[in-house]
Short mmCIF file of the C-alpha atoms (twelve columns), coordinates in Angstrom:
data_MODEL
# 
_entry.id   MODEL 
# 
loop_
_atom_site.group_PDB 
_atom_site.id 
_atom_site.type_symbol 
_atom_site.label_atom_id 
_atom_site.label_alt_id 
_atom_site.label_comp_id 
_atom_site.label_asym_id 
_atom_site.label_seq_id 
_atom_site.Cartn_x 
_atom_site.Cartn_y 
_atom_site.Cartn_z 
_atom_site.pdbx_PDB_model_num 
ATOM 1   C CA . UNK A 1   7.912   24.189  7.843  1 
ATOM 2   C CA . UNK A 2   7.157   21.102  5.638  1 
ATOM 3   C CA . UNK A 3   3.767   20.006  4.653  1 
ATOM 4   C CA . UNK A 4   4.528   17.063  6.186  1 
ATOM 5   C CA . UNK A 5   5.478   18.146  9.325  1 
ATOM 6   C CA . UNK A 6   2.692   20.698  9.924  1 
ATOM 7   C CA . UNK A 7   0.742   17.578  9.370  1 
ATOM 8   C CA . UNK A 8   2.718   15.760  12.175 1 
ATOM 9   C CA . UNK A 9   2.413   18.436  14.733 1 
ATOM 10  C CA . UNK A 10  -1.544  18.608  14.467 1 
ATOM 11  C CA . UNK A 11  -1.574  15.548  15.688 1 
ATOM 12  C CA . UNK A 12  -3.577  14.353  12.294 1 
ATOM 13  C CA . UNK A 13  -1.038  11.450  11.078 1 
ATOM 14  C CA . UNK A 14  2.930   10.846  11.546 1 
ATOM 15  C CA . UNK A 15  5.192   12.376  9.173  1 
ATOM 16  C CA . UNK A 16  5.592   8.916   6.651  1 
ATOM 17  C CA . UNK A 17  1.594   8.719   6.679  1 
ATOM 18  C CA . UNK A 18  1.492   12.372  5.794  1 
ATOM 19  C CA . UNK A 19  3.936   11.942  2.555  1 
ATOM 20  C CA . UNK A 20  1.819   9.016   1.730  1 
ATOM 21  C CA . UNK A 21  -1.153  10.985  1.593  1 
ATOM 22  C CA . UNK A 22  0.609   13.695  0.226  1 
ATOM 23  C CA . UNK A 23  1.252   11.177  -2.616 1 
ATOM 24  C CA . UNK A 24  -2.098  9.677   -3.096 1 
ATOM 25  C CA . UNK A 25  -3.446  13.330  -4.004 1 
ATOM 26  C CA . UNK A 26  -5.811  13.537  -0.481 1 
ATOM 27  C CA . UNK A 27  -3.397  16.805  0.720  1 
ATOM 28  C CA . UNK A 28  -4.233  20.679  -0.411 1 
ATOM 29  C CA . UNK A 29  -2.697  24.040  0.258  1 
ATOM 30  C CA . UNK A 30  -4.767  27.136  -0.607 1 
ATOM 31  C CA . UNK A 31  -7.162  24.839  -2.789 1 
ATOM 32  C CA . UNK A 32  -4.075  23.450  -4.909 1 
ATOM 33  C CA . UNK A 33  -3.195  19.807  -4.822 1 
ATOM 34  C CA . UNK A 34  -0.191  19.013  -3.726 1 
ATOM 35  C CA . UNK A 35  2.297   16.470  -5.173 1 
ATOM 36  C CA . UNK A 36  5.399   16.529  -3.130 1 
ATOM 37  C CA . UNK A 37  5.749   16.189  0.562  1 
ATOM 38  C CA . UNK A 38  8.663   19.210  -0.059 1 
ATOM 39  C CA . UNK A 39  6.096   22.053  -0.324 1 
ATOM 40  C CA . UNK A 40  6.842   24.427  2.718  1 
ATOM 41  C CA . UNK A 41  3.266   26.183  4.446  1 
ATOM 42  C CA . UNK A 42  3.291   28.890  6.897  1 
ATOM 43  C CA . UNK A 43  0.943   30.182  9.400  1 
ATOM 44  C CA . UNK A 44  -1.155  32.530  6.708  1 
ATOM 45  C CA . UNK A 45  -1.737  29.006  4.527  1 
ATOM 46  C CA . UNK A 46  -4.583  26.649  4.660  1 
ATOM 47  C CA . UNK A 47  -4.306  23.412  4.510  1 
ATOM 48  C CA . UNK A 48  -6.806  20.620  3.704  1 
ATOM 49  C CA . UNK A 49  -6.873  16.914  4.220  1 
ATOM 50  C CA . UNK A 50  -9.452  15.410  1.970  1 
ATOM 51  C CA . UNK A 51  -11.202 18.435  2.125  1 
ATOM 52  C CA . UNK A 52  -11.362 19.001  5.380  1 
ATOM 53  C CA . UNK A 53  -9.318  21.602  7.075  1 
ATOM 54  C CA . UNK A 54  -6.665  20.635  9.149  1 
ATOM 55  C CA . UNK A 55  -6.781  20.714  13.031 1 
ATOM 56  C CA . UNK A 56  -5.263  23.626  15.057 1 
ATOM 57  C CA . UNK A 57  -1.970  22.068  16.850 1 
ATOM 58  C CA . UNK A 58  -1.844  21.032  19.536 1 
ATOM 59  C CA . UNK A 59  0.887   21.015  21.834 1 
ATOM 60  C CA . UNK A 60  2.544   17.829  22.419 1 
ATOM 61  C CA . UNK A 61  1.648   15.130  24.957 1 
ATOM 62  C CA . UNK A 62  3.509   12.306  26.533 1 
ATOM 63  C CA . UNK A 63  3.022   9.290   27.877 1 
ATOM 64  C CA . UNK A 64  4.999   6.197   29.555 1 
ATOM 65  C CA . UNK A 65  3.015   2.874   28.785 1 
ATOM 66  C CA . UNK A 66  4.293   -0.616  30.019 1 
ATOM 67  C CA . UNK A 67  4.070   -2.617  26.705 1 
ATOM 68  C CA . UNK A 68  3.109   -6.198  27.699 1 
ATOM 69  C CA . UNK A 69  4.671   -8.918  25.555 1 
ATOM 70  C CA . UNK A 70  3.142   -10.371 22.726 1 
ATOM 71  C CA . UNK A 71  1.906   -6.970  21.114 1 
ATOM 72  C CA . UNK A 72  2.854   -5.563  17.876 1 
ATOM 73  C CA . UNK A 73  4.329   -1.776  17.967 1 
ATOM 74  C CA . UNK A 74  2.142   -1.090  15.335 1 
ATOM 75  C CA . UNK A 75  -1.083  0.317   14.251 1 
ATOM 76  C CA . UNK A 76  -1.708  -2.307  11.884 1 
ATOM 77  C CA . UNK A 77  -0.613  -5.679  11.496 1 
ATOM 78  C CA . UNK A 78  -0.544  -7.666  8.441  1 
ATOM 79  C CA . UNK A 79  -0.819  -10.782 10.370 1 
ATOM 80  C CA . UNK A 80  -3.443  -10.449 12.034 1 
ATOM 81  C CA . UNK A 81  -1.606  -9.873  15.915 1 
ATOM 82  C CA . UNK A 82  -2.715  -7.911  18.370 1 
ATOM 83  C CA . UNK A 83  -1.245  -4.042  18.180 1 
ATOM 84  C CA . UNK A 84  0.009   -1.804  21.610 1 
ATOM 85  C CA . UNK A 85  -2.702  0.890   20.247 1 
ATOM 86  C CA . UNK A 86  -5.662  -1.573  20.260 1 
ATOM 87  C CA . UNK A 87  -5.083  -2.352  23.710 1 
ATOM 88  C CA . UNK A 88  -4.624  1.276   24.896 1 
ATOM 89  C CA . UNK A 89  -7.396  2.922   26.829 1 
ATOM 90  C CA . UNK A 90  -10.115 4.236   24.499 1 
ATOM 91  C CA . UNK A 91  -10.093 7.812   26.316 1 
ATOM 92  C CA . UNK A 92  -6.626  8.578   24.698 1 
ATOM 93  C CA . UNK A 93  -5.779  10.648  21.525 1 
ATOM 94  C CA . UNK A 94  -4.670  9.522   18.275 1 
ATOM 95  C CA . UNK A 95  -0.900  8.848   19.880 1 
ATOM 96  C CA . UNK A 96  2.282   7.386   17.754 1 
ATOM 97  C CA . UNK A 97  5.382   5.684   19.339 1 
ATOM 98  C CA . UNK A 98  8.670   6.837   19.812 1 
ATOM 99  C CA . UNK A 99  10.848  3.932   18.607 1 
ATOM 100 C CA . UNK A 100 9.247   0.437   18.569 1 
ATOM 101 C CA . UNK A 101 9.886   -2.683  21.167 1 
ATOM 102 C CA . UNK A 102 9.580   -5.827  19.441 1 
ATOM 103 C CA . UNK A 103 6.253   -8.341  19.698 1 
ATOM 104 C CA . UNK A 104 8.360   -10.125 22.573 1 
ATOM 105 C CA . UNK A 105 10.115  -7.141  24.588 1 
ATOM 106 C CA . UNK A 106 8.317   -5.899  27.299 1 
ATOM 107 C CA . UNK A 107 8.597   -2.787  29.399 1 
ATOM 108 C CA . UNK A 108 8.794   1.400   28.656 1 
ATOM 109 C CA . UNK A 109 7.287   2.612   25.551 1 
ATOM 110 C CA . UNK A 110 6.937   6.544   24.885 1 
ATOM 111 C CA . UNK A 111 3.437   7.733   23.114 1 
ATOM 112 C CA . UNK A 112 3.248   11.015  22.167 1 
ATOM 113 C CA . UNK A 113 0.130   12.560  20.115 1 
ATOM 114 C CA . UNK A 114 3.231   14.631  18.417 1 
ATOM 115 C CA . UNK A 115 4.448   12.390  15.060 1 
ATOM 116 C CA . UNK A 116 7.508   15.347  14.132 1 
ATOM 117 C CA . UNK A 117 8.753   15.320  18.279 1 
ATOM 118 C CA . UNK A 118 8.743   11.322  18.249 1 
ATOM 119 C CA . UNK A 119 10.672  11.574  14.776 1 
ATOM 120 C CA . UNK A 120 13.161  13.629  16.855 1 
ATOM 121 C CA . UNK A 121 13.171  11.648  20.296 1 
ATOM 122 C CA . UNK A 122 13.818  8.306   18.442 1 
ATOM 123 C CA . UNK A 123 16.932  9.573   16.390 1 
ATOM 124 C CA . UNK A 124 20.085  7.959   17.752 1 
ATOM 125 C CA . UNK A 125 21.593  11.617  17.570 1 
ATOM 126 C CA . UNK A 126 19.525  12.584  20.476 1 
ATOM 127 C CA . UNK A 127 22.199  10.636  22.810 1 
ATOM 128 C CA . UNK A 128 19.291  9.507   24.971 1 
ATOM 129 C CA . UNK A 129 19.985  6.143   26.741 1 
ATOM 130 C CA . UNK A 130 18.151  3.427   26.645 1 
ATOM 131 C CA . UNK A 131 17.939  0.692   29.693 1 
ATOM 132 C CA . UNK A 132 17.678  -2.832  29.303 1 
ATOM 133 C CA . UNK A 133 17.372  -5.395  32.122 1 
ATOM 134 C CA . UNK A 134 17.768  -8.739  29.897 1 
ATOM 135 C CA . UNK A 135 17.191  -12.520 30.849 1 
ATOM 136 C CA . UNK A 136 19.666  -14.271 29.199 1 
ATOM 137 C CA . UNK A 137 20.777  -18.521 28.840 1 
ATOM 138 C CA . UNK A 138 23.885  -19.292 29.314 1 
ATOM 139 C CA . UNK A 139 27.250  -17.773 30.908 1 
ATOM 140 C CA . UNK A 140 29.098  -14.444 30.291 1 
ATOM 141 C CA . UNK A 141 31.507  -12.688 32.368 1 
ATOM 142 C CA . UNK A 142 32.125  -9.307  33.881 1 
ATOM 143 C CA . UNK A 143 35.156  -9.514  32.429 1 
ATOM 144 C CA . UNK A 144 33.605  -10.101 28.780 1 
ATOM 145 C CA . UNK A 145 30.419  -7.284  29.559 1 
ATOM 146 C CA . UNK A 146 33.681  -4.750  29.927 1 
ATOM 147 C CA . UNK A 147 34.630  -5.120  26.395 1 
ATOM 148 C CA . UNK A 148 31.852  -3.658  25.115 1 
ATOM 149 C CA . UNK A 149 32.486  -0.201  26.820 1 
ATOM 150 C CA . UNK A 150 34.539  0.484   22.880 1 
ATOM 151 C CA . UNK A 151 31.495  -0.782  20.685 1 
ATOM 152 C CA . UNK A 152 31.586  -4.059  18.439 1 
ATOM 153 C CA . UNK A 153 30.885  -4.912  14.897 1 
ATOM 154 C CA . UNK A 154 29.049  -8.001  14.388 1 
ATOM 155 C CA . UNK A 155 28.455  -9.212  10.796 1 
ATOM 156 C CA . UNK A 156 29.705  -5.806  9.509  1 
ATOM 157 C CA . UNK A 157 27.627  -3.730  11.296 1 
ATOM 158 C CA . UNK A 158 29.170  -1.495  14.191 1 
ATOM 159 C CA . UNK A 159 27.645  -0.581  17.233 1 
ATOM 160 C CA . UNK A 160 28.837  1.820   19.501 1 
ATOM 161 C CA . UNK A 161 29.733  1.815   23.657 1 
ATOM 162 C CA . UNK A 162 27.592  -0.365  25.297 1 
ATOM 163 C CA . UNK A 163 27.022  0.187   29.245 1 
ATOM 164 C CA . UNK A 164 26.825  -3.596  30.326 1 
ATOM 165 C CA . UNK A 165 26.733  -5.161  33.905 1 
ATOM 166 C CA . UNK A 166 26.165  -8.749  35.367 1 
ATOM 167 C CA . UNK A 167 23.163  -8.772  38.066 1 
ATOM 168 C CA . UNK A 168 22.607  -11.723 39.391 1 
ATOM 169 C CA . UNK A 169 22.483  -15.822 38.215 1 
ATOM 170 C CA . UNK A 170 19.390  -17.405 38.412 1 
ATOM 171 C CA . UNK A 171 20.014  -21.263 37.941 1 
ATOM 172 C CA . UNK A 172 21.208  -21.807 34.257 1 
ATOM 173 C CA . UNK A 173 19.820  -18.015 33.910 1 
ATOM 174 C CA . UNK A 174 21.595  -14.659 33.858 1 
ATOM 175 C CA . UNK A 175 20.220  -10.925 34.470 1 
ATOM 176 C CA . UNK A 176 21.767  -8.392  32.365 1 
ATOM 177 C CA . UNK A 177 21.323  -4.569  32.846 1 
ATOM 178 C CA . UNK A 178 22.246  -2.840  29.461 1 
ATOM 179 C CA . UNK A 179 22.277  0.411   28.341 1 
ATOM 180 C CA . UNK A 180 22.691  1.648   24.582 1 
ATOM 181 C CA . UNK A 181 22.212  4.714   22.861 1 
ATOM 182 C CA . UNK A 182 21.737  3.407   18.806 1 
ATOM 183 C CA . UNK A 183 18.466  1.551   19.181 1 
ATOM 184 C CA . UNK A 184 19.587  -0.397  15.942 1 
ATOM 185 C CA . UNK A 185 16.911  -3.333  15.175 1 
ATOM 186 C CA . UNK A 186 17.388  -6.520  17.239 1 
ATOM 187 C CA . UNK A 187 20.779  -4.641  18.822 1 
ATOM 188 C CA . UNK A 188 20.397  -6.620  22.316 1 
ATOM 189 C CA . UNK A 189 19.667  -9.888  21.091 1 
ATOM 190 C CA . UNK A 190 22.976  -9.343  18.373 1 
ATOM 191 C CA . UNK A 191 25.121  -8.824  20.984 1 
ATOM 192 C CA . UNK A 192 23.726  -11.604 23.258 1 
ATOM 193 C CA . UNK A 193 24.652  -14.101 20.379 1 
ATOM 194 C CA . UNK A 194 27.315  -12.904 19.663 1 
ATOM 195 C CA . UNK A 195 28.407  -13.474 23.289 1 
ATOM 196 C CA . UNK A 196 26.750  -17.150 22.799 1 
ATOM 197 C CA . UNK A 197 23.763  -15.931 25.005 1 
ATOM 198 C CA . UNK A 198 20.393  -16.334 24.427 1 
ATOM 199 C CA . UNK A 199 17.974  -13.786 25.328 1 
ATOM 200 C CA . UNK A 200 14.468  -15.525 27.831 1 
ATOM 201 C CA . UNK A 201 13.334  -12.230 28.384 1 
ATOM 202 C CA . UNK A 202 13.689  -8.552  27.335 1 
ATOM 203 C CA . UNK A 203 12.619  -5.369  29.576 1 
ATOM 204 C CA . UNK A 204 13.252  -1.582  28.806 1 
ATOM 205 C CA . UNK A 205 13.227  0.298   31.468 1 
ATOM 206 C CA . UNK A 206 14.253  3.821   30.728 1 
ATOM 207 C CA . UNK A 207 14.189  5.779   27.405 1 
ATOM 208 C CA . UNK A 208 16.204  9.112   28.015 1 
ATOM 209 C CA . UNK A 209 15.373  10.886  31.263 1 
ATOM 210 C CA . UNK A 210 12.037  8.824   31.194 1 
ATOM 211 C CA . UNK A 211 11.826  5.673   33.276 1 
ATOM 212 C CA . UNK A 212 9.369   2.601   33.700 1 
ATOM 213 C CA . UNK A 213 9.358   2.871   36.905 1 
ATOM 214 C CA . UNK A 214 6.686   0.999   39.061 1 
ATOM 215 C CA . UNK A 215 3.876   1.579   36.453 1 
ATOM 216 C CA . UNK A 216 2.177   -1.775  36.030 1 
ATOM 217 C CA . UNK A 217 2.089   -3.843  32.675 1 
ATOM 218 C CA . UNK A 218 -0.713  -2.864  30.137 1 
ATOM 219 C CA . UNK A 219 -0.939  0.349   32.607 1 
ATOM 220 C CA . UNK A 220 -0.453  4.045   30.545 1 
ATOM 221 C CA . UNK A 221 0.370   7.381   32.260 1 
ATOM 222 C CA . UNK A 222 0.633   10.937  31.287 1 
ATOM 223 C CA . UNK A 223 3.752   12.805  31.934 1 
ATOM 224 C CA . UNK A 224 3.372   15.869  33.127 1 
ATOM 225 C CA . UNK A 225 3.834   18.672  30.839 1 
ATOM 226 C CA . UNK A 226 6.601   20.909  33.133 1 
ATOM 227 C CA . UNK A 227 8.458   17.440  33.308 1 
ATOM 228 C CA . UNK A 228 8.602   16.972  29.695 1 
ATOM 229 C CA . UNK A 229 9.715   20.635  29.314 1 
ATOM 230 C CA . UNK A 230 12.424  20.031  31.846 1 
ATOM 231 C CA . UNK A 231 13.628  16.913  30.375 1 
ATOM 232 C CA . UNK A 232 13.228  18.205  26.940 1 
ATOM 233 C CA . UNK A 233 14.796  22.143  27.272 1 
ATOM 234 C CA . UNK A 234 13.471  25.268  26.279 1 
ATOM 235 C CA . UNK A 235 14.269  25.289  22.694 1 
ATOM 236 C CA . UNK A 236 13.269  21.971  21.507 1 
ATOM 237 C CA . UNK A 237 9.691   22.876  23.995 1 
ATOM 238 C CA . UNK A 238 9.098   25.831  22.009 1 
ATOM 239 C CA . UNK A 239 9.356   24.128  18.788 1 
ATOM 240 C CA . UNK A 240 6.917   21.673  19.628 1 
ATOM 241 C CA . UNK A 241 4.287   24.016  21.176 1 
ATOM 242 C CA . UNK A 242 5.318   22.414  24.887 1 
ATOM 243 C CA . UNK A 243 6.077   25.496  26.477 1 
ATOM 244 C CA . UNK A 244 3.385   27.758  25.114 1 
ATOM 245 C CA . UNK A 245 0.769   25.055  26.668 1 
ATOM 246 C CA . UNK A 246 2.733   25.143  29.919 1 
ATOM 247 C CA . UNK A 247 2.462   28.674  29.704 1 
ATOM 248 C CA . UNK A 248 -1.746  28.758  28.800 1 
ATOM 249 C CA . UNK A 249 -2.115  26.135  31.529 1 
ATOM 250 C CA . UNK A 250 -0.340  28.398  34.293 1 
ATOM 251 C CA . UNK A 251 -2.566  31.464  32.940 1 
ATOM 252 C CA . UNK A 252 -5.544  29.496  33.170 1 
ATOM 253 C CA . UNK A 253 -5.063  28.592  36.982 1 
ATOM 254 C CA . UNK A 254 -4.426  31.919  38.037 1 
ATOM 255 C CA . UNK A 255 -7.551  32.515  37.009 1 
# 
């Protein structure tokens, strides 16, 4: 595989940091510096990361968190705002996101200590849906929610079938429950104005097979590896080490 993904899948960085570093001269293979993220290792090769060697993999792990508003999907923030991975528990690994929620959407947010499987996850060609339950100002109808079904363009850029339905009024209020499979930046709020709504609030609540559930805001929780496997099938497991830790972890408690 790629330099940059063997990089990804021991957990060290995600697979843009990696090129980065690749870049900036800190990445070796076999004591040679590399200078392109295109340099392809295998399992006889040893790599180093400013000098030090890199970390066995890993398998995977995933987690749902509840992303509170007001926190920056980010691990650093130019301006100074408070990040999702400063406010996760200390106890957990070096984790990266799959996909980002914006500083004022709340809800599900996958963490995975995997950068290459949350590359994959977060890909639009994945076909995963995700669930929104939206607060919106102003008035739409059923009627106008059906239209979407075919996908809109809006300011030249098309999106494809959205799953919309009308919940409930709450005074001059509205609850929305959309589902999309893009994840295009600012997609829900796009289509709100463009339907002369204004989104109050913004909730995921299911990424793929993987749903918020009743897990409390700011609260994080580990899904459990024969789930993931499940959701994720045996192929894609396998490539990301999944099944062969479902596998050790079985052997181990027949011990």
């Amino acid at each position: 595989m790629r330099i940059a993904k063997a990089m990804a899948h021991a957990g060290l960085c995600s697979r843009r940091d990696a090129e980065k570093w690749i870049e900036a001269g800190r990445v070796a293979v076999n004591g040679k510096v590399l200078t392109t993220p295109a340099h392809v290792v295998g399992p006889v090769d040893t790599i180093t990361v400013d000098g030090q060697a890199l970390p066995q993999a890993e398998p995977a792990r995933l987690w749902r968190y509840n992303k509170p508003k007001g926190l920056v999907t980010s691990h650093k923030d130019p301006l100074g705002r408070k990040t999702v991975f400063e406010a996760l528990p200390p106890k957990l690994p070096r984790v990266v996101s799959i996909g980002r929620l914006d500083i004022n959407t709340e809800g599900l947010l996958l963490l995975t200590t995997d950068g290459a499987l949350a590359r994959h996850l977060e890909l639009p060609s994945t076909g995963w849906m995700r669930r929104y339950r939206v607060r919106v100002h102003g008035r739409v109808t059923q009627e106008a929610l059906d239209k979407l079904q075919k996908g809109i363009t809006i300011d030249g850029v098309n999106y494809g079938p959205i799953e919309a339905k009308l919940e409930r009024q709450q005074g001059t209020n509205q609850w929305l429950m959309l589902g999309l499979r893009e994840g295009k930046n600012r997609e829900v709020k796009r289509i709100a104005e463009h339907l002369g709504l204004t989104v109050n609030r913004l909730i995921r609540i299911s990424f793929g097979p993987f749903a918020l559930g009743d897990l409390a805001a700011g609260m994080v929780e580990e899904v459990k590896p024969k789930v993931v496997v499940d959701q994720l099938g045996i192929k894609l497991a396998e490539e990301f080490g999944l099944r062969r830790g479902q596998l050790d972890r079985q052997a181990t408690r027949r011990r």
